[in-house]
C-alpha positions as CSV (number, residue, x, y, z in Angstrom):
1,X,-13.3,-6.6,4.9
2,X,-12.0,-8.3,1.5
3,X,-8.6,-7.0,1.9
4,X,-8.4,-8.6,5.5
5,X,-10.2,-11.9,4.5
6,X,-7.5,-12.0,1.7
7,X,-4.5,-11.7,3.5
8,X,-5.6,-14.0,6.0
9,X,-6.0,-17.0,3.8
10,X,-3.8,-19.9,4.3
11,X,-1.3,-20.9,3.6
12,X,-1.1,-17.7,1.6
13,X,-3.4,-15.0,0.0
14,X,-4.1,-14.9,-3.5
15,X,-1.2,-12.5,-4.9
16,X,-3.1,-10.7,-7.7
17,X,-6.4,-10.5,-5.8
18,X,-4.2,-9.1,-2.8
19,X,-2.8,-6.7,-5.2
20,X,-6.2,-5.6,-7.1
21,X,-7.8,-5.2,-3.8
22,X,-5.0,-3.2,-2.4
23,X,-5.5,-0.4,-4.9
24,X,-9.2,-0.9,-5.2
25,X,-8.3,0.9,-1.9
26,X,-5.9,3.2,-3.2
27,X,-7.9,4.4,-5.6
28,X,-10.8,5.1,-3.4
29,X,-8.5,7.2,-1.3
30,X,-7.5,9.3,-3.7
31,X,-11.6,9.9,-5.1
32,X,-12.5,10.6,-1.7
33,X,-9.5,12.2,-0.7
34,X,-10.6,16.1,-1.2
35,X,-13.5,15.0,0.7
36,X,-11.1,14.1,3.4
37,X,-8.0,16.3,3.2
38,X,-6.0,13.3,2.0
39,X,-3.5,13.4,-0.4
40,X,-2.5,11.0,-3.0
41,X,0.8,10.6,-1.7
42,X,-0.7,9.0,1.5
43,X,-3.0,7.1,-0.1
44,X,0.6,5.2,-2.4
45,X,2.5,5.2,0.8
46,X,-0.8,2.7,2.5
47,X,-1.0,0.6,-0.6
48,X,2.9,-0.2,-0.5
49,X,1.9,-0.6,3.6
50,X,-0.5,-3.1,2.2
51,X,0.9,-5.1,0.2
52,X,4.4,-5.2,2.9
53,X,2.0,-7.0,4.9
54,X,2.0,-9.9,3.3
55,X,5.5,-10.1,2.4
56,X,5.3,-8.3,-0.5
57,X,7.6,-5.4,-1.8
58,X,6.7,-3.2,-4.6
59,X,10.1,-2.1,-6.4
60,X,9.4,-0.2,-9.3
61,X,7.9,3.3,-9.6
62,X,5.8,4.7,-12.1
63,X,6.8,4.9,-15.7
64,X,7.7,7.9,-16.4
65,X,5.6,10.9,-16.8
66,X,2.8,9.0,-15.1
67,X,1.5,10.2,-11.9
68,X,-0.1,7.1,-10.0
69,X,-3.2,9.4,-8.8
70,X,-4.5,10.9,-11.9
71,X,-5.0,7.1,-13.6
72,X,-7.4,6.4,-10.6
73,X,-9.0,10.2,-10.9
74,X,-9.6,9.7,-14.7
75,X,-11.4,6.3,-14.0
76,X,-15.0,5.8,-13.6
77,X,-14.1,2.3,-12.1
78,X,-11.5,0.6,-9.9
79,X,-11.2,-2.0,-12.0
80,X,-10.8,0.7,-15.0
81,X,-7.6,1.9,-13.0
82,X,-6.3,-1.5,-12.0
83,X,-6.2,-2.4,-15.5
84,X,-4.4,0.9,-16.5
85,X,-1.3,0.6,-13.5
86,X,-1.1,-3.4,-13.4
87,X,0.9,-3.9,-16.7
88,X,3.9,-2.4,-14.4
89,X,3.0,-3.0,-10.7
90,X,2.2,-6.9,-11.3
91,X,5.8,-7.5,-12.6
92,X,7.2,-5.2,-9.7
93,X,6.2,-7.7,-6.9
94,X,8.7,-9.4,-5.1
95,X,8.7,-11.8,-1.8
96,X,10.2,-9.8,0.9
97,X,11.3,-10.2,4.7
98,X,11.4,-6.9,6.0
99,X,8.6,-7.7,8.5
100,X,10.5,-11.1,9.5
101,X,14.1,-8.9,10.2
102,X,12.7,-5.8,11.9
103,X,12.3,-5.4,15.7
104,X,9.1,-4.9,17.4
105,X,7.3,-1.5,17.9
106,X,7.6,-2.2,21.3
107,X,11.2,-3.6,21.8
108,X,12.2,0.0,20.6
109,X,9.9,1.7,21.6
110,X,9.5,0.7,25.4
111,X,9.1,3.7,26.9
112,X,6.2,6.5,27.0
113,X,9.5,8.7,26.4
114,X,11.3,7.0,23.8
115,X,7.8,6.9,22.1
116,X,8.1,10.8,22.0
117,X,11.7,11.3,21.1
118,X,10.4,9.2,18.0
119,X,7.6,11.6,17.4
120,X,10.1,14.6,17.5
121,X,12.7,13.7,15.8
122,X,14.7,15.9,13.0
């Protein structure tokens, strides 16, 4: 896919392309997403996912009164939406090492048991 290609470019992807293509995805989710029981909320919690994969941290939330899904309901086109969010997402991003400083899945989560206890939580 794009979004893969992209964050696989060396030495680094293309930031804004990244971005774009990140909620090109995001707002296909949320079009598709009575098709496919999904809910907006899922579909914002991926695109941050996305763009922490890279490094990137989005640290801003919407400007108030604004709900992040119905911009990408309301337009025909991705790149209608992307225009409408990216005046305060773009100035939001910010190099991050969270992926660098965290353990691995499997370091804490060894065990077919511990992999439960995580699942049941409360």
């Amino acid at each position: 896919s794009l979004l893969t290609e992209e964050a696989r470019r060396q030495p680094e992807p293309d930031l804004d392309r990244f971005t774009d293509l990140a909620l090109t995805f995001y707002f296909y989710w949320v079009n598709f997403g009575p098709l496919s029981r999904g809910t907006a909320a899922c579909g914002y919690i991926a695109f941050f996912a996305l763009m922490l994969s890279i490094g990137i941290e989005v640290q801003t939330s919407p400007p108030e009164g604004t709900q992040v899904d119905w911009p990408a309901i309301l337009s025909p086109t991705p790149a209608g939406f992307i225009d409408e969010v990216k005046s305060w997402i773009y100035p939001s991003r910010k190099r991050c090492d969270i992926l660098e400083t965290a353990p691995a899945v499997g370091e804490v989560l060894a065990t077919p048991r511990r992999m439960l206890e995580a699942l049941n939580c409360k």
